[in-house]
C-alpha positions as CSV (number, residue, x, y, z in Angstrom):
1,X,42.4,31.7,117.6
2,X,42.2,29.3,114.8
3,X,40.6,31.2,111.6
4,X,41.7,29.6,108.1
5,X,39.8,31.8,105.1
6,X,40.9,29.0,102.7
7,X,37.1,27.4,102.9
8,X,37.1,30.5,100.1
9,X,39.3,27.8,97.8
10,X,37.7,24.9,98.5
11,X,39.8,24.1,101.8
12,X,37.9,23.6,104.9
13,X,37.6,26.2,107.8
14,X,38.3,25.8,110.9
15,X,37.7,28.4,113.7
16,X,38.2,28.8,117.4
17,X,38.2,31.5,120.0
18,X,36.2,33.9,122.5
19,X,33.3,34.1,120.0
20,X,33.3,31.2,118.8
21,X,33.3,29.7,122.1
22,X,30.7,32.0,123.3
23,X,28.4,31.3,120.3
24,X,29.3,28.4,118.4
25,X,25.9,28.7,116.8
26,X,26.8,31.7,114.6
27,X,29.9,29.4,113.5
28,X,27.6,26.3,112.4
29,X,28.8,26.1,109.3
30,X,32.4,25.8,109.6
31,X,33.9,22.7,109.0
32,X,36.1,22.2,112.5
33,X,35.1,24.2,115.7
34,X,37.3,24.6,118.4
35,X,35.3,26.0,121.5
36,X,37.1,26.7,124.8
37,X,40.8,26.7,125.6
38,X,42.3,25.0,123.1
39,X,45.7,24.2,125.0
40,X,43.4,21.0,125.8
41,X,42.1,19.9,122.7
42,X,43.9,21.0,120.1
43,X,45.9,17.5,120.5
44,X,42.8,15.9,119.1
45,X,41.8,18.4,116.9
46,X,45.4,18.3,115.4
47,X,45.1,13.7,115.2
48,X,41.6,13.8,113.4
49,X,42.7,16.6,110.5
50,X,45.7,13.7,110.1
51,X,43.8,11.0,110.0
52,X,41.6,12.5,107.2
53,X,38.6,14.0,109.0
54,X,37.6,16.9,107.4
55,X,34.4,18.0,109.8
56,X,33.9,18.1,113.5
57,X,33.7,19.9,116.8
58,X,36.1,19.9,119.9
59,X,34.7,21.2,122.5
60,X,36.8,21.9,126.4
61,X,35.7,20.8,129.7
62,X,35.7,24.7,131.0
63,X,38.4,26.0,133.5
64,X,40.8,23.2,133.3
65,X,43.4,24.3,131.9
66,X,46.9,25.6,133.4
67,X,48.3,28.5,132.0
68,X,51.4,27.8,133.5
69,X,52.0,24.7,131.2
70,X,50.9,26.5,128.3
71,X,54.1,26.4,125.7
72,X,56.3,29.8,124.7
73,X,54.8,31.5,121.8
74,X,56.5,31.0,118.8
75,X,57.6,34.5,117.8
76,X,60.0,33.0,115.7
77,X,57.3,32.4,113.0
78,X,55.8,36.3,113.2
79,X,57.0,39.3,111.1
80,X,56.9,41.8,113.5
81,X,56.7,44.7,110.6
82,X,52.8,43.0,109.8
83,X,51.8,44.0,113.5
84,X,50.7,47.2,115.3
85,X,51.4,45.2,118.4
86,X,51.7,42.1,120.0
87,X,49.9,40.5,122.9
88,X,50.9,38.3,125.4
89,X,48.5,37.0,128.1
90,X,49.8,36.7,131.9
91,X,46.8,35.5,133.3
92,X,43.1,34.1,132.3
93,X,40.1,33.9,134.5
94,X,38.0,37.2,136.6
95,X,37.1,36.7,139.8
96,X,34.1,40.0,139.2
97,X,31.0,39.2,138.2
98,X,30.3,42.6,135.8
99,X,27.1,42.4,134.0
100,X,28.8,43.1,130.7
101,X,31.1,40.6,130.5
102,X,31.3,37.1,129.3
103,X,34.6,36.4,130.7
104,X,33.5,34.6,133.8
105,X,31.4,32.5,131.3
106,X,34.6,31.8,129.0
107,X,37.3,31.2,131.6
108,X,35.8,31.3,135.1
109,X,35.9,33.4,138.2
110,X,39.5,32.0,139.3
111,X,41.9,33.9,137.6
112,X,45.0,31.6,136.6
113,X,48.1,33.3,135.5
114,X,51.8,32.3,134.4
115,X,54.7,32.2,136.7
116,X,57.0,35.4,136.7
117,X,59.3,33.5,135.2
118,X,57.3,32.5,132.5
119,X,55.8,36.3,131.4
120,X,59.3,37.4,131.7
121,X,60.9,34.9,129.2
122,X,58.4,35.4,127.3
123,X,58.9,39.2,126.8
124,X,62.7,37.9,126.9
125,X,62.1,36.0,123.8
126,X,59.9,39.0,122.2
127,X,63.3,41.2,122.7
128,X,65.5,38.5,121.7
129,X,64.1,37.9,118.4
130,X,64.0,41.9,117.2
131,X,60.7,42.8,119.0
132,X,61.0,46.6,120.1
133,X,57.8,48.1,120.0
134,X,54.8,48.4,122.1
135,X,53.4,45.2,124.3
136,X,49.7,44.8,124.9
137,X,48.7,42.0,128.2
138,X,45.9,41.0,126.5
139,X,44.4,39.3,129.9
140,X,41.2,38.9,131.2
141,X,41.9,41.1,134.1
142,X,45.5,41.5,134.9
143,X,44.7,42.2,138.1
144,X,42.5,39.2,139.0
145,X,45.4,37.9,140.9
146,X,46.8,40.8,143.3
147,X,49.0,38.4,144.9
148,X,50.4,37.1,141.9
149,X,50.5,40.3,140.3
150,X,52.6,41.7,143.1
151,X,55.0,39.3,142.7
152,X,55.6,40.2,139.0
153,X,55.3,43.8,138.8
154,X,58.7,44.8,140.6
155,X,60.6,42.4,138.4
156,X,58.5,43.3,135.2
């Protein structure tokens, strides 16, 4: 999620994220909008603020992206002591259709999730760098992907 309160100072805003994605309209007047997964447009997002552009929108073709190229979070750069917990997301995508839920709008009905290897070095990396308390998956539906998940639970 992309939320910078320095618009309060003069700086521009730029936000990104479920709501925002769901209703950009409520967002309308922030400077930069980033709606849907921003794995594939932050990239451009990242070359207009450099080039000087200091408005604009980047919106996502939906469902596109892979999770399983998306880079290891850099828990390097968090102070642990600031957090009640910290999230990690295995997988993205519901294949339900509940009534209450926007998910299937946001990321689709095909659940994609990380390799094993991938959720484990990521918890690795959580452990390596002082992390010991508790881990929220902050998926979708972490069991959108029985097969997958199977996979991944004995060696989680």
């Amino acid at each position: 999620y992309l939320i910078d309160l320095a618009h309060l100072h003069g700086k521009p805003v730029c936000v990104g994220g479920p709501d925002v994605s769901s209703s950009p309209h409520l967002y309308a007047d922030a400077d930069f909008q980033v709606i849907g997964e921003a794995e594939q447009i932050i990239e451009q997002f990242i070359a207009a603020w450099e080039s000087g552009e200091r408005k604009g929108v980047f919106i996502a073709e939906k469902f596109k992206i892979d999770v399983t190229l998306s880079p290891m979070p850099r828990y390097d750069l968090i102070k642990f002591d600031h957090y009640l917990f910290i999230g990690v997301q295995y997988s993205r995508g519901c294949p339900f259709t509940c009534e209450f839920c926007d998910i299937i709008e946001l990321y689709g009905r095909v659940p994609r999730t990380k390799t094993n290897d991938q959720i484990l070095a990521e918890l690795q990396a959580l452990y390596d760098h002082g992390y010991r308390g508790h881990v929220d998956f902050v998926d979708d539906n972490f069991i959108g992907n029985k097969k997958n998940l199977r996979t991944l639970l004995p060696r989680l």
